[in-house]
Structure formats: structure tokens, C-alpha cells
C-alpha positions in Angstrom: -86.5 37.2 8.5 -83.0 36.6 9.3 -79.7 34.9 7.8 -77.5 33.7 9.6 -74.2 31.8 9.6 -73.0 29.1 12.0 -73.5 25.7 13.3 -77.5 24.9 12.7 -77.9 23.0 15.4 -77.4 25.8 17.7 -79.9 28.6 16.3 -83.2 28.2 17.1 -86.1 28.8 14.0 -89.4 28.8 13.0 -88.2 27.4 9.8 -84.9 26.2 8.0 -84.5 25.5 4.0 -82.3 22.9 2.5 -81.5 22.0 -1.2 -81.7 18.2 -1.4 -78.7 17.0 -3.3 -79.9 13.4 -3.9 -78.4 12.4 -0.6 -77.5 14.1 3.0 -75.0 15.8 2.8 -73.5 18.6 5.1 -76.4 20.4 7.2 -78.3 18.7 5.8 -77.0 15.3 6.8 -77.0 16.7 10.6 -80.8 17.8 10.7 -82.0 14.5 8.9 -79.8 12.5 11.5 -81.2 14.7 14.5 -84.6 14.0 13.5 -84.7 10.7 12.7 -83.6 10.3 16.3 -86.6 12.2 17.1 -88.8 9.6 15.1 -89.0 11.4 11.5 -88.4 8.5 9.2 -85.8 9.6 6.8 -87.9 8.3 3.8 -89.9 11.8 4.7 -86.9 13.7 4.0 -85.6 12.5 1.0 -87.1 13.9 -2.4 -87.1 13.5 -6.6 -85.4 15.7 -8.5 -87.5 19.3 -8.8 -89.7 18.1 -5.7 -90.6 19.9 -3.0 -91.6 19.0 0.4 -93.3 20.7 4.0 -91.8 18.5 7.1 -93.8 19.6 10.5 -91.6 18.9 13.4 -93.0 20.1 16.0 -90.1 21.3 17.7 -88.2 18.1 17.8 
């Protein structure tokens, strides 16, 4: 496992971690906006308060 610091969109990863802050903000804003233009509905991204959540991309 690795950390590292930069622009998210340009690392490539098996897996990425966010903290939801009740809305998109930041990196996380980017990623949700990149995959909903590769078909993951953000409803599947947002979360409750305390809840956790597994979203398969499949590379997109």
C-alpha cells in the first residue's frame, strides 16, 4: 500500500477512500463527476451519516 499526493485523477489504483461530507466536495466532487459520466448514478455515491459503502467500478 501506497500514499500518495497529487491530482487523483492522474494515479491509477486498485482502490481509493473518501470521507463523505454530506455533499461532493473537493476529490471527491471530481471522482463522483467522472463516474457519473461513466454511468454510476450519483444516488450510489452518496451516503447517511456513519454509513459505509463498496462502489465496483470496473475500471471506469
Amino acid at each position: 500500500m501506497a500514499l500518495k499526493v497529487g491530482d487523483l485523477t492522474e494515479f491509477t489504483a486498485d482502490a481509493v477512500l473518501f470521507k463523505y461530507a454530506q455533499s461532493l466536495y473537493g476529490a471527491t466532487g471530481q471522482a463522483a463527476r467522472r463516474l457519473e459520466l461513466a454511468g454510476v448514478p450519483l444516488a450510489q455515491l452518496e451516503l447517511a451519516p456513519g454509513a459505509t459503502r463498496l462502489v465496483e467500478t470496473r475500471g471506469r
